[in-house]
N, C-alpha and C positions, 0 to 999 in steps of 0.2 A: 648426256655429256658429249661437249665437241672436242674434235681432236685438230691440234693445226691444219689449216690448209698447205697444202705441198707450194713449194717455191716453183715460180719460173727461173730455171735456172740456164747460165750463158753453158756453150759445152763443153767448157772442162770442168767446173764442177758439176755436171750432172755426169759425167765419167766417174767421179771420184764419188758421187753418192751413192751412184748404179752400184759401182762395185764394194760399195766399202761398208755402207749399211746394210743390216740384215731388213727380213721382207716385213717384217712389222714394228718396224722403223718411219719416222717422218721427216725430215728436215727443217729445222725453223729457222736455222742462220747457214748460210752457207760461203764464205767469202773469202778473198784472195786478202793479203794485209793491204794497208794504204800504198801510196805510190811514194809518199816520204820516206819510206826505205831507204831508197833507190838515191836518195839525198847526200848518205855516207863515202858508197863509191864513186858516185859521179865525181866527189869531191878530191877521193884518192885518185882518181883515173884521170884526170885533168892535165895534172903539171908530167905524169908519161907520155900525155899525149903530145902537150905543146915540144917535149923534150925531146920525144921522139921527131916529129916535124922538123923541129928546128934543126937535129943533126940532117936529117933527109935532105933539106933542101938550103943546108950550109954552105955546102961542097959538090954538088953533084958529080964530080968527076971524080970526087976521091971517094973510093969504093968501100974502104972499111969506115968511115962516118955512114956513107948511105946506109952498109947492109946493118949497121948497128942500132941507127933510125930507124929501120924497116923494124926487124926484130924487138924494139922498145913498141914500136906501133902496135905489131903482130900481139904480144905478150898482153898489152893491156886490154885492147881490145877483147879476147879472149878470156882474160878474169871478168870485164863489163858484161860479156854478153853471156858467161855462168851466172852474174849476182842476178840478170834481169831473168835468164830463165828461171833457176831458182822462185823469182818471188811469182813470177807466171805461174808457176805449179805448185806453188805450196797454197792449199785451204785451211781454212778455219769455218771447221765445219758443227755446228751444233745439232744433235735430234734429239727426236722424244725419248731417249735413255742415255746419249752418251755426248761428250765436248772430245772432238777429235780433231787433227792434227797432221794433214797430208803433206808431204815434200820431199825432192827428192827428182832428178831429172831422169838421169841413169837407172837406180835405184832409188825406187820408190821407200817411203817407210812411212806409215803412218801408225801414232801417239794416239790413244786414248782415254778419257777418264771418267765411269761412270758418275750420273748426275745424283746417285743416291750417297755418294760418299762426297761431294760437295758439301761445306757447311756455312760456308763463305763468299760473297761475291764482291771483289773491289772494282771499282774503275777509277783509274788513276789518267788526267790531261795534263799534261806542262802547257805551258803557254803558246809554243809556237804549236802543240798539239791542240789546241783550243782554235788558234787562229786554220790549219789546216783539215782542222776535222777530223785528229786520228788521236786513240789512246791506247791503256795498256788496261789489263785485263790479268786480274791476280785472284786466281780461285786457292781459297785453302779448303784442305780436305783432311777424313777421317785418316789415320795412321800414318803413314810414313812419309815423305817426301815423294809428291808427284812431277813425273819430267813436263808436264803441263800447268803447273804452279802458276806458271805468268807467258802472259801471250801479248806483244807489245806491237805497236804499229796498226790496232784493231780501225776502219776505219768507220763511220756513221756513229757518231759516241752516242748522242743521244737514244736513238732507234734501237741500236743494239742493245746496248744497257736494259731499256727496258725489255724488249722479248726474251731475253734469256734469263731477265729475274724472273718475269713472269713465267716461263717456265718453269725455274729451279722451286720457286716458292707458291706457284698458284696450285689450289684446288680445284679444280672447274672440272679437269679430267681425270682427277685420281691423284693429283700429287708426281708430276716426273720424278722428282728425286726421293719420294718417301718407298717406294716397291724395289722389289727386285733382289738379288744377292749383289757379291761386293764386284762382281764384273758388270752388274747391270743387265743380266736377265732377269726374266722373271720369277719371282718365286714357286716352289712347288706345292701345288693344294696342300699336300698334307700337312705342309709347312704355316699355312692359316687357319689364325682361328678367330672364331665368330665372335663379331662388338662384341665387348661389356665381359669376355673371357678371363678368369684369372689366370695371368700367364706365367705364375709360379704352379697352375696345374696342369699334369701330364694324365695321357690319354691311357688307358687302360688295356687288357684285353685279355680273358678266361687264360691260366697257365697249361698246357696242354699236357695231356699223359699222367693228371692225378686221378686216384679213383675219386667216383662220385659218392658227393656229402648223404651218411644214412639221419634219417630222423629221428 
């Protein structure tokens, strides 16, 4: 049986792998979202910008337009350069047990959801995600609502799509998503039993402290 090859990866996520994966762990997806993100605020940050400008250099000599310019400037700029760090540091990270979830500038916090409670894999393109090359990504899983339900802005649609089914559903190296308990370790020997076992039978073992049977 082969196990994925390890990704070349750029250094912030090989930061976020180093530290976030355990040692017997692989990586098969590891990536920042698309850069269409980045599409929404540009969009709001725009008309503060030129707003901002335009008081700046209305008046120059009159002080409360300028410093109120400045401060429209200052302010946006400032929610711009949070949404870009933000999407700089948030992964979307897949390995061989778990789909995880980095982001967070200040405060880090990473999301995860073992691959064994996966039942589901959607990928979902709009059209302008078809023309840009980014979609969304909607795992339904065993029990209750997951905060990784859906992951949107994924970008490589094709490419990814496939590695992570093949992943979730291939047999080649054991099944990713068929082992483990519900965090996605492994299971414990005693907890397997051998092919072709009836798993409505439990294992036995002499009752201790009866006397022994006469003939």
């Amino acid at each position: 049986m082969t196990r994925p090859e390890p990704l070349e990866l750029p250094p912030r996520a090989s930061k976020d792998v180093e530290k976030y994966l355990l040692p017997d762990e692989t990586a098969v997806v590891a990536t920042r979202r698309h850069w269409a993100v980045l599409i929404e605020p540009t969009v709001k940050a725009l008309p503060f910008l030129v707003a901002g400008g335009w008081l700046v250099l209305r008046d120059p000599e009159n002080r409360v337009t300028s410093w109120a310019g400045l401060l429209v400037l200052l302010a946006t700029l400032l929610y711009y350069a949070l949404r870009v760090g933000e999407w700089w540091m948030r992964h979307f990270i897949v390995s061989t047990r778990r789909v995880l979830l980095t982001s967070g500038i200040i405060v880090r916090t990473v999301t995860l959801l073992p691959l064994r409670r996966i039942t589901d894999l959607t990928w979902k393109e709009t059209l302008l995600g078809q023309l840009l090359g980014y979609g969304t990504f909607r795992f339904e899983s065993a029990g209750q609502q997951q905060a990784l339900s859906q992951i949107t802005f994924l970008p490589g649609a094709d490419d990814l799509y496939r590695r992570v089914s093949a992943l979730l559903f291939s047999t080649d190296w054991g099944g990713a998503a068929s082992g483990g308990d519900d965090e996605g370790n492994p299971e414990p020997p005693s907890s397997r039993r051998p092919p072709g076992a009836d798993p409505g039978q439990r294992d036995t073992e002499p009752i201790q402290g009866l006397p022994p049977r006469r003939p």
